[in-house]
N, C-alpha and C positions, 0 to 999 in steps of 0.2 A: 504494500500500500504506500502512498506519499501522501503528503498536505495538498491539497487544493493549491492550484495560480490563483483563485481568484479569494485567496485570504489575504484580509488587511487589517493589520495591526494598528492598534492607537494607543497610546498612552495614556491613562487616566491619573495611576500614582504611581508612586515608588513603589508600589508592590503589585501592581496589579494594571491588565492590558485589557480593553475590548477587541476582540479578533471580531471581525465582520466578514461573512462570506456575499460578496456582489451577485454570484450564480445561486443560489440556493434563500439569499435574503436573510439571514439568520445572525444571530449576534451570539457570542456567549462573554462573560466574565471568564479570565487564567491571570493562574499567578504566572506576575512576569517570566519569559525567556520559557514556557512550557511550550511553544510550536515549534523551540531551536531544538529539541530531544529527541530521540532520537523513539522513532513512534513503535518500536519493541517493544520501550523500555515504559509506555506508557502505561498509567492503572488502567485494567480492563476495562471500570464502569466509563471514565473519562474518555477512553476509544471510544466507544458506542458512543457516548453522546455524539464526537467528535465526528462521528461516519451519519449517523442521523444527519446531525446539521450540514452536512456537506463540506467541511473543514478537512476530512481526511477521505480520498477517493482510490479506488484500483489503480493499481500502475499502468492496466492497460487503456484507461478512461481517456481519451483526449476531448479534455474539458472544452476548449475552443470550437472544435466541431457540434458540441453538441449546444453551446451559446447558439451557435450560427443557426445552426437546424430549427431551436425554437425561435428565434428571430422570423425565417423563414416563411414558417408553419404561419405566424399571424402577421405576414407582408402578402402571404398570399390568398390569405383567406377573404371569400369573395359571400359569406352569408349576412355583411354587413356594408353597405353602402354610404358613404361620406360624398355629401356635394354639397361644395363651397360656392355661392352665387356672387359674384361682384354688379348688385344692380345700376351703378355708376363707380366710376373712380373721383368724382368730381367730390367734393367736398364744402361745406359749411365754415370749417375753421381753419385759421393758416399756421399750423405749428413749425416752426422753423427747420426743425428738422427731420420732418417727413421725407420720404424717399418716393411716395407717389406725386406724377404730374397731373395735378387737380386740374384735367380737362373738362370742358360740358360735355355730358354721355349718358344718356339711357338705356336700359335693358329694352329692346325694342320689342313691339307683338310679337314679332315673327320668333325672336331668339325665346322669348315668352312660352310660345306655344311649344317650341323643338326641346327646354326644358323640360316640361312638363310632358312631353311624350319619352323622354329620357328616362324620368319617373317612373313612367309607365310601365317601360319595360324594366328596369330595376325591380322593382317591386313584386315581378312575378320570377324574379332569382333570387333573392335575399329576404333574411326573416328579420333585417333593420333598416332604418333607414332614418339618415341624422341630415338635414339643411341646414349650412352653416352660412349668414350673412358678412360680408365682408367689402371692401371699398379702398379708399374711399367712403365718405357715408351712407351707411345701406339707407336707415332710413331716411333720406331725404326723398325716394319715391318708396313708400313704406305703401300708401295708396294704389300704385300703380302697377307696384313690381312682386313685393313682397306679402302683399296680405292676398291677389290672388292665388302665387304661387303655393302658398301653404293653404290654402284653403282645397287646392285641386291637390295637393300632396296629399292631405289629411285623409280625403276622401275615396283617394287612388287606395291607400294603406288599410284604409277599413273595408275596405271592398277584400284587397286581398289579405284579407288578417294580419299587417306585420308589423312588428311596434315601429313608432315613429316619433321623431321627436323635432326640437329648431330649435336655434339658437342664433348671438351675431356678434360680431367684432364692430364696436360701437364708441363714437366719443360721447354718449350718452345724455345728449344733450336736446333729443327730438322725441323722450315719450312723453307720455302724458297718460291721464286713467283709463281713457276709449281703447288707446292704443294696447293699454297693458293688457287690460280685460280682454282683448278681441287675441292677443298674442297669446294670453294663457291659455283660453280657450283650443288655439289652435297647437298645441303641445312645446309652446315656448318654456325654454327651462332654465336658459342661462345665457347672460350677457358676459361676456368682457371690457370694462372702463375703465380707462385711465386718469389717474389726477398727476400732475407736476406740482407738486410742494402745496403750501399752504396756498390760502386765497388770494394772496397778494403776489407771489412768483407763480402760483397755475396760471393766474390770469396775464400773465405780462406774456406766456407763454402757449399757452391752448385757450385764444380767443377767437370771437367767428372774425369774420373775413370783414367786418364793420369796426375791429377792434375793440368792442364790448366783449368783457370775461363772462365766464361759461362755469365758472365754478361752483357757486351755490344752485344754481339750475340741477349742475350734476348732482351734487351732494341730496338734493331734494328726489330726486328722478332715483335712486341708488334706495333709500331707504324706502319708496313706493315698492321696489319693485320687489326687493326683499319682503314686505309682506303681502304681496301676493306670492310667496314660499318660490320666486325666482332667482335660484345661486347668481353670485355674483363672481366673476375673480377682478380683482380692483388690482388693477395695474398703475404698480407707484416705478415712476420714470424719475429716476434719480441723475444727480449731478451733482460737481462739489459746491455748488452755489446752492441747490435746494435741499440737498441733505438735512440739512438742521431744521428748518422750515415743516420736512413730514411728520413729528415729531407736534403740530397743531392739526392733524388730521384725525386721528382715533378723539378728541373731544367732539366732535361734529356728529359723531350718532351716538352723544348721551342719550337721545331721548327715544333708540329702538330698545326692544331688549334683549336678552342673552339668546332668546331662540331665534330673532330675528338676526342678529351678530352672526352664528352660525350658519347663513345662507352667504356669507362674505367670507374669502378667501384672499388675501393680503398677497401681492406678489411681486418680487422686485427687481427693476430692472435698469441695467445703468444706462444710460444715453450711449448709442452706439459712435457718436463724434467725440466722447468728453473724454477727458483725464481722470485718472484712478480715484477713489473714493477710499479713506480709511477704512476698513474693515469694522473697526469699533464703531466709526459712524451708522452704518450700517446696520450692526447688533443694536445699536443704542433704539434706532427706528422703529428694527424689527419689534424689540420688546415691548415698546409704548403702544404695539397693535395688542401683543399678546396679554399682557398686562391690564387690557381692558376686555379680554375675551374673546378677539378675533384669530381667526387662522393666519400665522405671514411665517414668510420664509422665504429667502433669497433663492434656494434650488429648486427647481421641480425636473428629479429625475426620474427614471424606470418608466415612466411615458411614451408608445409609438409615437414618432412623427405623422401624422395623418400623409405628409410628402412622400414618404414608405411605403404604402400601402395601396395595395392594384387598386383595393376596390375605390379608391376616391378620388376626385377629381374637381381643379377648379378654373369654374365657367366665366371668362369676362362678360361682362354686358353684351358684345359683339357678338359672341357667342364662340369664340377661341379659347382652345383650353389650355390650360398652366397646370405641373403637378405642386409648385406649391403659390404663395400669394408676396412671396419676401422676393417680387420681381419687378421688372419696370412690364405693367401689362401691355408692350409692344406687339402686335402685329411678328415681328423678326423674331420673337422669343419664344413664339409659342409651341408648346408642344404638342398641338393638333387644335381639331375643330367638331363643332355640334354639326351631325348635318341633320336633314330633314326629318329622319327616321328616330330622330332623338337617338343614333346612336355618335357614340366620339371614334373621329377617325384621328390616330394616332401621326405624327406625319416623323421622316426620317427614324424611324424603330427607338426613338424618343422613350417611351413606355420602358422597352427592355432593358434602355442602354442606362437609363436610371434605377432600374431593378439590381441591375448587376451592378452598377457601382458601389453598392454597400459590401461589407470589408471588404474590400478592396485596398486600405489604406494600415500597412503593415505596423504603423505604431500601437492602432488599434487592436489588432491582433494577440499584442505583446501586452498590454496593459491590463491592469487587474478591476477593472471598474468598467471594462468591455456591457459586460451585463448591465449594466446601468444606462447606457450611453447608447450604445446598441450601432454601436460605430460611427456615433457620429451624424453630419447632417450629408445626406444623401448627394446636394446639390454641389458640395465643395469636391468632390472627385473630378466631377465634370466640368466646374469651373476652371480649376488649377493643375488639375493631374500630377501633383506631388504630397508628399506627409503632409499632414497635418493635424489639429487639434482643438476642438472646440473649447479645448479650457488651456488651450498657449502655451501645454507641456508643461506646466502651475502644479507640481505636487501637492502644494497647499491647497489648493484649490480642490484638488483631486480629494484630499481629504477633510475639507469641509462639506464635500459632496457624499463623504459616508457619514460623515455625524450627522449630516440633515437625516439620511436616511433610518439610524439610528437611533 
């Protein structure tokens, strides 16, 4: 037998280590320097734990193969449908540093109709089926685009019995009660919104396009929606200028309460233009969430990428499809198209040639947190076509990524 590659040690004390297994999930407490022994010589009962948790495996196991294998199994699995609709890319508000070109654009009838015959036929292959909003702001044609579409979704789904759900990547700034209700109704579950710092730096920085702030809008819109029992993940966009600032945010829903807190989920993330952020800054945030009963946490790993996975796929307004939404929605980018039939025509073998680029990328391979990461973001192979590393080759990092999970 040997120890597990994918065991990682932490130090807690002077006497004592957390071993975390990344492939099997499992933690145990040892006294220090017990996985450097030599595993003969180990107590029986301590073995068996040690083979239970996956911490000690057969010599002939090769652990990375069978990472890969279950990776695989749910990259390929086609009983659950993911479609991402971008009904504009245009947008409401100017945040500086957006990566979409807020063009005028609408989901048009046609692309409308070819949607929803996509549905169609999804629906009579898979027993799920999730609508994800996305922009750009979805709802600025929430009327036109969105509340038909799920209403012919909903209806498609209970004809053929299969669960169904919606959801939208939202600057949360366009609901209102009619809206909620009529979304609930139609198996809406959960939004994602962002704030940048307190009210005085969100607003300097995610205001509409009139330059009036959006912030107390949101903060109002966030705890409606939450009691109509719709999760939230509240996306805090940090920087070293609003860091201190988020830390005025968890006082603003004193007045939900603990079960409503619970339908929010706190999640952080740096500005992808800025410079480093203290890590204590950071902690200091996170806890002022926790501290009043919210969910936060800088990591969220052991999560497929939806970008991963056959079954999903997302539709610009035009009706050109992307497999993931972190692109410029160009025309030259895409990775196929809706035709008539509501089916997607793949173009340049686009589909496979992102299938196969996952491990692909040998540092992943070698690395003990594979399981967690799950090699990485799919798009970066076929970007650059050399090493790389979503977390910068950052040990630290790597293991503040097992204690979140921990």
């Amino acid at each position: 037998m040997k120890y597990s590659k994918y065991n990682i040690q932490i130090n807690i004390s002077k006497t004592i280590d957390i071993i975390y297994n990344s492939l099997s999930d499992k933690f145990i407490f040892l006294r220090k320097g017990s996985l450097q022994e030599d595993i003969k010589s180990i107590d029986s009962t301590l073995k068996e734990n040690l083979v239970l948790g996956g911490f000690i495996v057969e010599n002939d196991i090769d652990e990375t193969q069978l990472c890969i294998k279950k990776a695989r199994e749910i990259e390929k699995d086609m009983t659950k449908t993911h479609l991402i609709l971008n009904p504009t890319i245009n947008c409401n508000f100017r945040c500086w540093y957006c990566y979409e070109k807020h063009v005028p654009s609408k989901m048009s009838e046609r692309t409308i109709k070819c949607v929803e015959k996509f549905i169609e036929n999804s629906c009579k292959r898979s027993k799920a089926l999730i609508i994800s909003f996305f922009g750009g702001e979805p709802l600025l044609y929430y009327d036109d685009v969105i509340l038909p579409i799920l209403t012919r979704a909903k209806d498609i789904a209970c004809k053929e019995g299969i669960v169904f759900t919606s959801n939208c990547t939202t600057n949360g700034s366009l609901f209102n009660l009619k809206r909620i209700g009529e979304l609930k109704r139609l198996n809406f579950n959960f939004a994602q919104i962002t704030l940048d710092g307190n009210r005085e730096i969100h607003n300097r920085t995610r205001h509409y396009a009139n330059g009036i702030g959006s912030y107390d809008r949101i903060i109002e819109n966030i705890k409606e929606l939450v009691r109509h029992h719709i999760h939230i993940t509240l996306r805090i966009n940090y920087t070293k200028e609003n860091i201190k600032s988020v830390l005025d945010i968890p006082s603003e829903f004193n007045d939900i309460t603990l079960e409503e807190k619970a339908y929010i989920s706190v999640s952080f993330h740096k500005v992808w233009q800025e410079g480093e952020v203290h890590p204590q800054e950071i902690d200091r945030a996170i806890n002022a969430f926790q501290r009043v009963g919210f969910r936060a946490s800088k990591f969220i790993f052991g999560q497929y990428c939806y970008g991963d996975l056959r079954s999903s796929a997302v539709i610009n307004y035009n009706g050109d499809v992307f497999k993931c939404t972190a692109v410029d929605f160009e025309e030259t980018e895409r990775d196929g198209y809706l035709n008539e039939d509501g089916d997607i025509i793949w173009e340049n073998d686009s589909l496979e040639k992102r299938m196969n680029s996952k491990f692909s990328n040998k540092p992943c391979l070698e690395c003990n947190i594979l399981p967690l990461c799950h090699g990485g973001c799919s798009s970066k192979p076929l970007q650059f076509g050399s090493d790389y590393c979503i977390l910068n080759f950052d040990e630290t990092e790597k293991v503040n990524v097992v204690l979140a999970q921990v």
